[in-house]
C-alpha positions in Angstrom: -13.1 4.9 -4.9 -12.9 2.7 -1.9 -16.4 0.3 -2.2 -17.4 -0.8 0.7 -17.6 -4.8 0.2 -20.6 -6.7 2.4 -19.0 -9.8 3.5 -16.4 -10.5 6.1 -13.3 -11.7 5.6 -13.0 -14.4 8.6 -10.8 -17.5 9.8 -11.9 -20.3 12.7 -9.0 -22.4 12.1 -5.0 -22.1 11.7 -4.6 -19.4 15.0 -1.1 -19.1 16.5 -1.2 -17.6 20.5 1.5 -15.7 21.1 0.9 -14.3 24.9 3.3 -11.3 25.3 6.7 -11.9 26.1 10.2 -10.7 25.4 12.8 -12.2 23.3 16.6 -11.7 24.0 19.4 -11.9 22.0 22.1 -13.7 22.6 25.4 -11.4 23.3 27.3 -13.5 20.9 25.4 -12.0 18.5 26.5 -8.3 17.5 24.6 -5.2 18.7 24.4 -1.4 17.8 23.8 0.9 20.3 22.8 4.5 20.2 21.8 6.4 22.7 21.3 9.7 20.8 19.1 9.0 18.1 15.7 7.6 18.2 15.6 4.7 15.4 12.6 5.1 13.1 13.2 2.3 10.2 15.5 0.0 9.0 16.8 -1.1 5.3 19.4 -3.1 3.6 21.3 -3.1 0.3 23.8 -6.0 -0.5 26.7 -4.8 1.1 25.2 -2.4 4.2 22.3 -2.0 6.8 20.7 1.6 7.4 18.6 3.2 10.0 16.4 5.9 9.4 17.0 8.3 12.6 15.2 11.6 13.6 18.5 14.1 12.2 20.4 11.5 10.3 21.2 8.6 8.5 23.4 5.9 10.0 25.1 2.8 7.5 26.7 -0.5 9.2 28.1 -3.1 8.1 27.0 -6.3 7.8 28.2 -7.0 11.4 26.4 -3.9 12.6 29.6 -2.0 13.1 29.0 1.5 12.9 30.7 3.5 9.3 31.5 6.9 10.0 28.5 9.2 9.2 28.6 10.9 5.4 26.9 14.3 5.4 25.2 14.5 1.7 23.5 17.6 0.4 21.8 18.7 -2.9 20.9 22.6 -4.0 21.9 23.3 -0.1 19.4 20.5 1.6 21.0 18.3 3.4 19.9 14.9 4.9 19.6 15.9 8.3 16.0 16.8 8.4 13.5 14.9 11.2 11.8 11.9 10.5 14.0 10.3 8.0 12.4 7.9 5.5 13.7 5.1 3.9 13.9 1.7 1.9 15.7 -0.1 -0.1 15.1 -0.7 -4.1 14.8 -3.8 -5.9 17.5 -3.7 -7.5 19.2 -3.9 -4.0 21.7 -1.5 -4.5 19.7 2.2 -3.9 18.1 3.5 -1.6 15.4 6.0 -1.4 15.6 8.7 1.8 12.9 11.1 2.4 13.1 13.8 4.8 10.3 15.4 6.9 10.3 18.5 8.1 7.6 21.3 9.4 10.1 24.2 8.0 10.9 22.5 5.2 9.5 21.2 1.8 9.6 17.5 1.7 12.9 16.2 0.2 13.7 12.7 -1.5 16.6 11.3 -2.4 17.8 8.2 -4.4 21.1 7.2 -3.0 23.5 4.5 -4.2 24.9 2.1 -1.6 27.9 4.9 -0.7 25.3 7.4 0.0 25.8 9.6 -2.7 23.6 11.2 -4.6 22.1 10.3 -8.0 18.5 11.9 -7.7 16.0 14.0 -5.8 12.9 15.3 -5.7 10.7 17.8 -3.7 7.3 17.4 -5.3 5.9 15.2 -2.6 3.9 16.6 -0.4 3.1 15.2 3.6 3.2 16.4 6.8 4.3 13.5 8.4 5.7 10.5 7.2 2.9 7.6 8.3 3.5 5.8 5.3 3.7 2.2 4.5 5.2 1.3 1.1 5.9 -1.3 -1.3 8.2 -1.7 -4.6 7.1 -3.6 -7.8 7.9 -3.7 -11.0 4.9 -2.8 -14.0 5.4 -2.2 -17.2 9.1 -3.0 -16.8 9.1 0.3 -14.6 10.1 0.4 -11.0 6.9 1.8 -9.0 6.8 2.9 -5.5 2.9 2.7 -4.0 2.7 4.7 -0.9 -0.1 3.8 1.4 -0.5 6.9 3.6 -2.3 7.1 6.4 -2.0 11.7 5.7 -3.0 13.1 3.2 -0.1 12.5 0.1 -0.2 14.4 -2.9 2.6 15.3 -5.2 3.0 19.0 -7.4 0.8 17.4 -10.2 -1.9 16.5 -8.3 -2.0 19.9 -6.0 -4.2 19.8 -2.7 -5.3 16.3 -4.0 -5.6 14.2 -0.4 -4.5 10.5 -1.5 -4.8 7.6 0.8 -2.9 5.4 -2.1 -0.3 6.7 -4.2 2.0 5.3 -7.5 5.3 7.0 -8.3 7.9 6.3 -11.0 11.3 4.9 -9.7 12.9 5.2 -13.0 12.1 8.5 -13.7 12.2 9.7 -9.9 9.0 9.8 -8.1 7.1 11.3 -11.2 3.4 10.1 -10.7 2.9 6.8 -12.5 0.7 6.7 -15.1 -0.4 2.4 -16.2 -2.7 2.9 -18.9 -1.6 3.3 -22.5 -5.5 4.1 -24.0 -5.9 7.5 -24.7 -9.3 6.6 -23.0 -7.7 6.4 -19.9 -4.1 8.2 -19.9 -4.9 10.2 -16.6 -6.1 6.9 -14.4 -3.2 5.9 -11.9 -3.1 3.3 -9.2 -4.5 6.1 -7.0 -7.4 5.9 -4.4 -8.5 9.7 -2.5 -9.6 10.4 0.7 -13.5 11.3 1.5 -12.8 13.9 4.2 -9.6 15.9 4.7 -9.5 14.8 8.4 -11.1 11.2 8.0 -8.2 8.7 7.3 -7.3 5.1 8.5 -4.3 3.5 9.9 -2.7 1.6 7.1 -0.3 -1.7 8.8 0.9 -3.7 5.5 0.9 -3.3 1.7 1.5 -7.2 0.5 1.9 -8.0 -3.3 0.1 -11.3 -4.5 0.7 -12.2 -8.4 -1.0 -9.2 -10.1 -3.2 -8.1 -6.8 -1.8 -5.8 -4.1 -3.6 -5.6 -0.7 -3.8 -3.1 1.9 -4.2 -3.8 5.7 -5.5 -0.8 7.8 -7.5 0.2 10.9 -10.5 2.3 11.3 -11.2 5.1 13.5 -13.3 3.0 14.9 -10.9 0.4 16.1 -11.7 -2.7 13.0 -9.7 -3.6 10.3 -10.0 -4.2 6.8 -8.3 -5.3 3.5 -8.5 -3.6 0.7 -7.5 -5.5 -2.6 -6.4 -3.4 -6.1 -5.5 -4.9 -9.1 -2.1 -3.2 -10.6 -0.9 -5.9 -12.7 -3.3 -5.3 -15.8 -3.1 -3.2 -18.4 -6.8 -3.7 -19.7 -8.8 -2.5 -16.6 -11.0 0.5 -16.9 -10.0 1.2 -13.1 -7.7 0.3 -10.7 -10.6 -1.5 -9.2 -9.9 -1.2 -5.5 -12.1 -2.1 -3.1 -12.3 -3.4 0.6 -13.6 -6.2 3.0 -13.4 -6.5 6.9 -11.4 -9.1 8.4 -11.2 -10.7 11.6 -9.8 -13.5 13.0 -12.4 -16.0 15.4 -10.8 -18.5 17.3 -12.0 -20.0 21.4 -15.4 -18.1 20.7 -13.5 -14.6 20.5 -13.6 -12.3 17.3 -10.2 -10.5 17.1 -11.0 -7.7 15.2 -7.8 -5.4 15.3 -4.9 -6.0 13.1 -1.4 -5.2 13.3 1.0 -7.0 10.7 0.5 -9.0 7.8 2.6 -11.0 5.3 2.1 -13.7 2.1 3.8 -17.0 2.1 3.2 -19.9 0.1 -0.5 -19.3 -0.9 -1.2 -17.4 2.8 -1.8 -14.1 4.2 -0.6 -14.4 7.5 -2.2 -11.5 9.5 -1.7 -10.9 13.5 -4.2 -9.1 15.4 -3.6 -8.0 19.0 -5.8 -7.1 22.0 -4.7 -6.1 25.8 -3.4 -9.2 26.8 -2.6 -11.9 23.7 -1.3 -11.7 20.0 -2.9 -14.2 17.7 -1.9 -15.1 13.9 -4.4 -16.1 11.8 -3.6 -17.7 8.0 -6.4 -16.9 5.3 -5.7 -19.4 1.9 -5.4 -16.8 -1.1 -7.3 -17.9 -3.3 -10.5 -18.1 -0.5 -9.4 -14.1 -0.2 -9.9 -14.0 -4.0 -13.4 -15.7 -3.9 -14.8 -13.4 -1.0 -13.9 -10.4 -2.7 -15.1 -11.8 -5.9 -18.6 -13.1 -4.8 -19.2 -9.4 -2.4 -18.4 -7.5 -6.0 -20.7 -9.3 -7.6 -23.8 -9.3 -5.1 -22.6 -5.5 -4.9 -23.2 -4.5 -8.4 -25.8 -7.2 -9.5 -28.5 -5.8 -12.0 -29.8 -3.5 -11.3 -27.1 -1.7 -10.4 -27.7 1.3 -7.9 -24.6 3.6 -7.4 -25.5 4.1 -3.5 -22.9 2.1 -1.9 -21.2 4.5 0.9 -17.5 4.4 2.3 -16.8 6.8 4.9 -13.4 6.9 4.1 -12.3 7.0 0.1 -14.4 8.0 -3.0 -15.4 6.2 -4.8 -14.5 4.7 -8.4 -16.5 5.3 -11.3 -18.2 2.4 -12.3 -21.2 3.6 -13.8 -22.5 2.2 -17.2 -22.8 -1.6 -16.0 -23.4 -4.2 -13.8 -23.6 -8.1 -12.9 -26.7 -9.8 -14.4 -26.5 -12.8 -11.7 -28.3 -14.8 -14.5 -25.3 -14.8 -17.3 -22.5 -14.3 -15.3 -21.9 -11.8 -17.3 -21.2 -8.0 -17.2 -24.2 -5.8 -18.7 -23.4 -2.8 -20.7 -25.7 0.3 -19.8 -23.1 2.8 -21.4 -25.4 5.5 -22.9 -24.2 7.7 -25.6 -20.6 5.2 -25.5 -19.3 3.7 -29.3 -20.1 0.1 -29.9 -16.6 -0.4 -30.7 -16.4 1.5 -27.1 -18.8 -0.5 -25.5 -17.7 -4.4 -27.0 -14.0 -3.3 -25.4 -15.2 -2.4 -21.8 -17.3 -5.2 -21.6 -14.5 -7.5 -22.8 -11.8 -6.0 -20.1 -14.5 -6.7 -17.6 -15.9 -9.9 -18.3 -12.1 -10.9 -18.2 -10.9 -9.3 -15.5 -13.1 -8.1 -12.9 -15.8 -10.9 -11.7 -13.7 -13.5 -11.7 -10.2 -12.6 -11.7 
């Protein structure tokens, strides 16, 4: 899991400077104050805003006027663990709160827009909750993917140390499961950490049509963008893999990245150093081609599985490779049915060089 792709993503035009500086509110708009809790995230249903806090949960209105605070419990949990965790469904009308705690298992909760309970679950398992996430819809099933930047696992999976994570929504946080082959019934849209103590900083999860990409930094102080596929039911893996990216502009490589976001047909990615912010914009489907042409330079014929990451394992991909002269995939499958073989190459051919 986690290839290691050989080209740079890179932009020299389309830069924004932002040089630091503070933005005020105006005081005709409304503020909450709170001088007793430290505010860790925010979400928003249709009718309420929320704040994740260290002990608690707080909901206001619209208006940001503070609701007196409900106190919810389940099997003798309550809510009021540290580090409080939470979003907002798609259905915008739940939300899902996870609590982290050192004493504790980890508890989540789904939640309807009152705050009461209508699920929970203590299978995940983090120590702390440095977690970006996203919400999508597969299958007609509601997925959460956790990118964590600790190791994530879930009572299924044991001591596994995931850097990229799938649950369930519908049926609470139970591991997701895409593939319907019997071939492939235990693949997920997971991706495992190399080294227990090894791990990057992961800034944004972004979906684009049936892709989903992954900003992080590196202990080393770069950033890269990771790409899986999670909108196909006939791949053979959840193909992720990852590129640097950098942003050039005045003869300076920004190489640090802190936020990113899609908008009509961009990624829109800021990068920081001491003194200025800069956005960059990267045109999709350019993205698409530099991750297409470093996969297929990657695994050209003939293919030799040494290709290091010194962060995620890798995938298994053995049994074929790109034969520059066809454009094609080549079968090398071994002891594999034809029926077998004609299938793989298929889903392949399809999906994976060219996307």
């Amino acid at each position: 899991m986690g290839l290691m792709s050989i080209l740079v993503l890179t932009v020299h035009v389309a830069v924004i400077d932002i040089i630091s500086k503070c933005m005020s509110a105006s005081s005709a708009y409304p503020v909450y104050r709170n001088h007793n809790e430290k505010f860790r995230n925010l979400a928003a249903t249709s009718d309420y805003v929320y704040i994740g806090g260290n002990s608690m949960i707080i909901q206001l209105s619209p208006s940001l006027i503070y609701l007196p605070q409900k106190n919810f419990s389940i099997n003798g949990l309550t809510s009021k663990y540290r580090e409080n965790w939470l979003l907002s469904t798609p259905n915008n009308e739940s939300l899902i709160v996870c609590n982290f705690n050192s004493t504790f298992d980890t508890l989540c909760l789904k939640l309807n827009s009152e705050l009461s309970v209508v699920s929970n679950s203590s299978s995940l398992i983090i120590n702390k909750p440095a977690i970006k996430y996203l919400t999508t819809t597969n299958q007609n099933t509601t997925i959460l993917i956790i990118a964590s930047s600790m190791c994530l696992s879930n009572a299924e999976e044991n001591k596994t140390c995931n850097s990229i994570s799938s649950y369930s929504l519908d049926t609470f946080l139970q591991r997701f499961q895409p593939y319907m082959d019997p071939d492939l019934r235990n693949r997920t849209y997971a991706v495992e950490y190399l080294h227990q103590t090894k791990h990057v900083t992961f800034k944004a999860i972004v979906k684009i049509e049936k892709f989903t990409f992954f900003l992080f930094n590196t202990v080393d102080g770069r950033s890269k963008l990771g790409k899986m596929c999670t909108g196909s039911l006939n791949m053979t893996t959840n193909t992720f893999e990852d590129t640097p990216i950098m942003c050039s502009h005045n003869g300076k490589n920004y190489t640090l990245a802190n936020d990113a976001m899609h908008w009509n047909g961009y990624l829109f990615v800021v990068f920081s150093d001491e003194s200025i912010n800069v956005i960059c914009k990267y045109k999709i489907t350019n993205v698409k081609v530099i991750f297409m042409k470093s996969r297929q330079k990657r695994l050209k014929c003939p293919y030799n599985d040494d290709t290091e990451n010194a962060y995620f394992k890798k995938q298994t991909l053995a049994g074929w490779c790109f034969n520059q002269t066809t454009r094609q995939c080549q079968s090398d499958l071994g002891n594999v049915s034809k029926r077998s073989m004609l299938k793989t190459l298929s889903s392949l051919n399809n999906h994976f060089p060219e996307e």
